[in-house]
N, C-alpha and C positions, 0 to 999 in steps of 0.2 A: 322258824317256828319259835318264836319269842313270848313273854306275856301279854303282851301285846295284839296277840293272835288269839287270845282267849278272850271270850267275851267278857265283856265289865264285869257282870253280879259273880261271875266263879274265880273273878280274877284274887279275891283275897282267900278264898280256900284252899286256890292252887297254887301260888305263889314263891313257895318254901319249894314244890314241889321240881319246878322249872329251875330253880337254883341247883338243883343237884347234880351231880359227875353223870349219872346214867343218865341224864334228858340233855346233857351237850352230847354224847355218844348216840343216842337215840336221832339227835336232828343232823348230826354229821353223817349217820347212815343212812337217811330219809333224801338228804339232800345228793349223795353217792346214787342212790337208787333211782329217784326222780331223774337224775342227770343219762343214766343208761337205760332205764325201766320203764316202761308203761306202769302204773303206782295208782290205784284207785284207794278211795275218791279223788278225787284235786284238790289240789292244797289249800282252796278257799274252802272248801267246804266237809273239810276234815272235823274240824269243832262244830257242825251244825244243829248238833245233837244239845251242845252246851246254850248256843245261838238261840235257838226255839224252845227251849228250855228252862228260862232263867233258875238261877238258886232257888232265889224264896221262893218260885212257885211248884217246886216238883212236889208232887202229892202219888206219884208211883214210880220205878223202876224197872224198865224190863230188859233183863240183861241177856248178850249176843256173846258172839263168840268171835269170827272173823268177818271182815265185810264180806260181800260179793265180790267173784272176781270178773266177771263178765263183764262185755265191753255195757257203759248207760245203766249199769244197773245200781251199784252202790253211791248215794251221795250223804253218808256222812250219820243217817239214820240208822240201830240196829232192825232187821229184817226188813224194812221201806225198801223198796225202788222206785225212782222216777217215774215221774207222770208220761205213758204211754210204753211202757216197760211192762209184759206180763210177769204176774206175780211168780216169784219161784215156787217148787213145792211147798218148802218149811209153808211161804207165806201162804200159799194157797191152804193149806189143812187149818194154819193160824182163824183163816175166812171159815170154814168151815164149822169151826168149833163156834167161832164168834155167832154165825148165825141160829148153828143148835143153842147157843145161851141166850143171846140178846135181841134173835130173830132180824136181824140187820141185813139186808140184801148184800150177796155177794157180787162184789165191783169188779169189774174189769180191771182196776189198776190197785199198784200197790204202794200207793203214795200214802205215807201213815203221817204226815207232819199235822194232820186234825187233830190226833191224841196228843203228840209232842208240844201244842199250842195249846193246851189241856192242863200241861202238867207233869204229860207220861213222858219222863227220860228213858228216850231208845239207846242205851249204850250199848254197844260192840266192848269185848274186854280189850284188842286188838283194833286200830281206828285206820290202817292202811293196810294195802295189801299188793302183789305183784300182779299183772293182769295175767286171769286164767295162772293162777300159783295158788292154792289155797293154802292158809297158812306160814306163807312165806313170810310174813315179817313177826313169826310169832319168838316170845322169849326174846325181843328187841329192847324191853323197856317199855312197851306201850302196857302190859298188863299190870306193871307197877305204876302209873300213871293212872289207868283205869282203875286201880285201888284208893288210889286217894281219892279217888272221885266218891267211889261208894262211902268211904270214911265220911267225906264230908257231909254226903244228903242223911249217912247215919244221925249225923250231928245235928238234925233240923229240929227244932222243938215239937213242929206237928207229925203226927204220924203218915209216914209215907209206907207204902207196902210197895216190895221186895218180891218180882216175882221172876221166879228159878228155874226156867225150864233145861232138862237135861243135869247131866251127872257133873259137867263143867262148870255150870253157872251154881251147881249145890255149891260147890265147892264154899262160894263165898260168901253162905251164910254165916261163918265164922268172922265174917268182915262186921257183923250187923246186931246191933241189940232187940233181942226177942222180945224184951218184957215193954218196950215204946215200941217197936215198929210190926208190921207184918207180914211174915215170909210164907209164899204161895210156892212150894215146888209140884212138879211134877213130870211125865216124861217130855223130851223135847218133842217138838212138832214135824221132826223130820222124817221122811215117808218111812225111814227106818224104825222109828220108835214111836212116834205116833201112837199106833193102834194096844201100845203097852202100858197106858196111861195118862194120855194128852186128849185123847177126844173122851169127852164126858168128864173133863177135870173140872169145866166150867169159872175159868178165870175170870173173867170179866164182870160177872154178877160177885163171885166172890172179892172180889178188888172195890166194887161198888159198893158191898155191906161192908167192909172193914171202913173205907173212907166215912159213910155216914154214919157208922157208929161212934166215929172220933167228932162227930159235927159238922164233917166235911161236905160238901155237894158233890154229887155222883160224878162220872164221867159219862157224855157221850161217845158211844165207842164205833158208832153208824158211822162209814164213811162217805162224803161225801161225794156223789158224780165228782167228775171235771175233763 
């Protein structure tokens, strides 16, 4: 897990980052893990989030927490699963809400890399996990790592919006400048919290007027069959 492993456009944002004591302990413990562990996603497709994503072009952020741990389901996307994977809950209520906003037919799959080729950086704070372990590789270094991430798209001259769902992901509005970019929190989308402020928060149309009113062009957030 070198720099080399990161895609070209994030490779000079993250750079400094990979040089540091906690990202050699970090891929000494990844590679410990992988050697004994079933470890999702697969190591190609750990950074695919950064892959479909390039720098210049993130125009939003929607930040995760831990991958999925089931077997086929996390590759590399926060809340995405692979094409012929039923959506988890979180994702399913995510469909739900989408459709009360942007009237978008709910899909059978939960393949999101349409948004991600958009713009929308799906980051997880945490990017590997133990299969069926949730949270297992959390507090490894990947959260510090996922920080510099948000640091850097802080850093874009265009305005990118920040959207925060749950108490975890608030957290790191503190990472983010308010007065350029804009942060959409509200409850997370999980069957737990959901119904506390996540259905009827209406992200998507709100994520589409902040973009347009910086000059931006909307997003299509309709997913596509496949």
């Amino acid at each position: 897990m070198e720099l080399d492993r990161i895609p070209r456009s994030w490779r000079p944002a993250l750079a400094a980052e990979v040089k540091q004591p906690y990202f050699a302990e970090l891929r000494r413990f990844l590679e410990e893990e992988r050697r004994t562990q079933t470890v999702f996603p697969s190591e190609d497709e750990v950074f695919s989030q950064l892959e479909l994503t390039p720098y210049d072009r993130v125009k939003v952020l929607i930040l995760g927490q831990d991958p999925y741990h089931g077997p086929k389901q996390a590759h590399g996307l926060a809340f995405s699963v692979r094409p012929g994977v039923r959506p988890p809950p979180s994702l399913a209520n995510v469909f739900k809400e989408l459709h009360d906003d942007q009237g978008c037919p709910v899909r059978k799959h939960g393949y999101l890399a349409h948004w991600a080729e958009q713009g929308v950086l799906l980051l997880n704070a945490v990017l590997t996990v133990r299969r069926r372990e949730p949270n297992s590789h959390k507090n490894r270094g990947w959260e510090r790592f996922t920080d510099a991430i948000i640091r850097a798209v802080n850093q874009r001259e265009n305005r990118v919006v920040f959207v925060l769902w749950g108490a975890y992901a608030g957290k790191k509005a503190e990472l983010i400048d308010a007065n350029r970019h804009v942060i959409l929190r509200s409850a997370h989308p999980s069957p737990y919290s959901a119904d506390r402020g996540f259905f009827g928060s209406r992200p998507f149309s709100a994520v589409n007027a902040a973009l347009e009113e910086s000059g931006q062009a909307p997003l299509d957030w309709c997913l596509p069959e496949i």
